[in-house]
N, C-alpha and C positions, 0 to 999 in steps of 0.2 A: 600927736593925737592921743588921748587918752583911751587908753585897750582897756582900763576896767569899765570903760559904757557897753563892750559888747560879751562881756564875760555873762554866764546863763546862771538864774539865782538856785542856789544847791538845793536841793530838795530833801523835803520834812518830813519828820516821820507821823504819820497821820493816823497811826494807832492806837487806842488807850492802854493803858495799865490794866486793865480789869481786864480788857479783851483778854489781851496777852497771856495774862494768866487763866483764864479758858481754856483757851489753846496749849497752856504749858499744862493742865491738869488731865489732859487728853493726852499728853506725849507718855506724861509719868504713869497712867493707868495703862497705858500699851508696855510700856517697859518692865511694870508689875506683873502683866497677863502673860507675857514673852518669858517672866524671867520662870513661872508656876507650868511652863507647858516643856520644858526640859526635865521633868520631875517624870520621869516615866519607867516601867518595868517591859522585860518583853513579853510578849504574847504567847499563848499557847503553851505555858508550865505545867507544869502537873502540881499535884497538890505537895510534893517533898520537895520542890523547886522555889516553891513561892516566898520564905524565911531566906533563901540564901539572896534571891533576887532585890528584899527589900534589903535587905544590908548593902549591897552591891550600890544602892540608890540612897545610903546616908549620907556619903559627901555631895549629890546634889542637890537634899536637901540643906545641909548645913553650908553650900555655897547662895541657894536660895533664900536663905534666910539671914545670910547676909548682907547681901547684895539686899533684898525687901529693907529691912532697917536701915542701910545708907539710903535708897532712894528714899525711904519716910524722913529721916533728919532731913535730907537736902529740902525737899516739899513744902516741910514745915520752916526751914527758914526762909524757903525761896517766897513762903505767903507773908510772914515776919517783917520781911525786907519791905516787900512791896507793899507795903500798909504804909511804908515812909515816903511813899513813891508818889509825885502828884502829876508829872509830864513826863516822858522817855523822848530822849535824844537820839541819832543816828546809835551811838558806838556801847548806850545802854543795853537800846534794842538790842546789835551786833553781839552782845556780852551774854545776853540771856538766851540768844537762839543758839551762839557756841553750845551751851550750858545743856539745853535741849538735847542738842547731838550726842552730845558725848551720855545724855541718861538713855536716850533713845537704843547706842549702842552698847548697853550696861549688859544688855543680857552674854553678849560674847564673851566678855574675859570671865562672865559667869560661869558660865559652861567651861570654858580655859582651866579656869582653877577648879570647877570640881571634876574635872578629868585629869587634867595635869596638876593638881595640887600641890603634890612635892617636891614639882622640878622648881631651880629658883626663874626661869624665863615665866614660866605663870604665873608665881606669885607675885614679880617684880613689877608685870605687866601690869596685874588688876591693880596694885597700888599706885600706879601711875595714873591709872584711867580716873581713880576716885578723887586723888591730888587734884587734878586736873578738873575733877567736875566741881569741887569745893571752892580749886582757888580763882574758876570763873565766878562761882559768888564772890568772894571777897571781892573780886573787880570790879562787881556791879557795887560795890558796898564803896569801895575807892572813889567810884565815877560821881557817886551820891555827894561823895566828902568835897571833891572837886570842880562838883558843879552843883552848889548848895540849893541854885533855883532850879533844880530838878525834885526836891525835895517839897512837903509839903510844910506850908509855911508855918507854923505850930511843932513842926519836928525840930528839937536841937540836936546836935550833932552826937551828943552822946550815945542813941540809942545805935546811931548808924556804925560810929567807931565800935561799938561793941559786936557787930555782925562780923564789921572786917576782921577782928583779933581772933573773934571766934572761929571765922574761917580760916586764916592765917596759921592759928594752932592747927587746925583737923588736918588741912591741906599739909600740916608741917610733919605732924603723926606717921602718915603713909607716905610722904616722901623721903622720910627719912630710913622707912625702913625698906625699903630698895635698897642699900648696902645692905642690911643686915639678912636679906635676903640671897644675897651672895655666898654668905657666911651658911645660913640657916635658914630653908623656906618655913620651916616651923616657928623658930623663933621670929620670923617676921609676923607670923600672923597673930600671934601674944603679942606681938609691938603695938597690932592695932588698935588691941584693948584702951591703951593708952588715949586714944579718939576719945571714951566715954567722959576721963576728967576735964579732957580739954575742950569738949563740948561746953561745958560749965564753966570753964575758968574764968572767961570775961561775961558776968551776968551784971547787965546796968540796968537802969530804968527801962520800963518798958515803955512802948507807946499804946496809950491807948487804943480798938478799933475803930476803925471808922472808914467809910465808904468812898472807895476811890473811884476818883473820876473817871469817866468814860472817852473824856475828847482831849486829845494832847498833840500838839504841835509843837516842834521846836530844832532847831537847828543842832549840829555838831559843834 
């Protein structure tokens, strides 16, 4: 008897693109709001108090405005990408709600490192969190390469290869400097500077805008 008559048909992701990204533009503005609401002085200073308290609270703003500028690159590619996007598949979807997570949790190792800034367990931390939130981009950028009819059919593959490299560098940036975070929590965060060329380094053709669809079905 033939067992694949009674096996059950796998189930599709019934989401669009555009939704999705809704939803992820709501995750990223909680992650922005979360990361501006650690930004605080204490209560009840007197007027000779207030100068030493605002210096007290420059690493977290200079953690805050950091972590602000990764989440704005990540946003801005993550809209980039998905402009090449015409259908999501199970492990897309799976790729991009990772991705979610980990910006959703950005505000912690924020706080992490502008508290603990110059242990190397902080610094080594946040650079893993950000590796990690990049190189789920590049995965979704991978998935695009590997499953071409997830793509919109007017996109060639160029625009998408050049997401993945770009991720691939940035992701490579802050993984790398976890060693050298060992060495030097200082010097790892001058590594990260390194991020801004490799941001640029793979620039192709763009794609054009245009309006992605709203209705997408399709298997794993």
């Amino acid at each position: 008897m033939d067992n694949r008559r009674f096996q059950l048909p796998r189930r599709e992701t019934v989401i669009g693109p555009e939704r999705l990204l809704f939803f992820g533009d709501a995750v990223f503005a909680i992650a922005i709001t979360l990361l501006a609401l650690d930004i605080t002085v204490p209560e009840g200073l007197a007027d000779a108090e207030v100068g030493a308290a605002l210096r007290d609270a420059v690493p977290k703003m200079g953690a805050y405005l950091l972590s602000f500028a990764v989440i704005g690159v990540l946003w801005q590619a993550q809209h980039a990408l998905f402009r090449q996007v015409a259908t999501l598949d199970r492990r897309l979807l799976n790729l991009y709600l990772a991705q979610l997570a980990v910006v959703a949790a950005l505000p912690f190792p924020t706080r992490l490192i502008s508290e603990y800034g110059g242990t190397t367990a902080a610094t080594a931390f946040y650079a893993a969190v950000i590796a990690l939130a990049v190189g789920l981009l590049g995965g979704m950028a991978a998935r695009l390469l590997v499953r071409p009819s997830l793509a919109m059919t007017d996109t060639g593959p160029g625009g998408v290869k050049d997401s993945l490299w770009r991720s691939v560098s940035m992701a490579g940036v802050f993984a790398t400097s976890i060693p050298v975070a060992f060495a030097s929590p200082t010097a790892a965060k001058y590594w990260w500077l390194l991020a801004i060329p490799a941001r640029w380094l793979f620039r192709g053709l763009r794609t054009p805008d245009r309006q992605t669809p709203g209705v997408t079905e399709t298997t794993a």
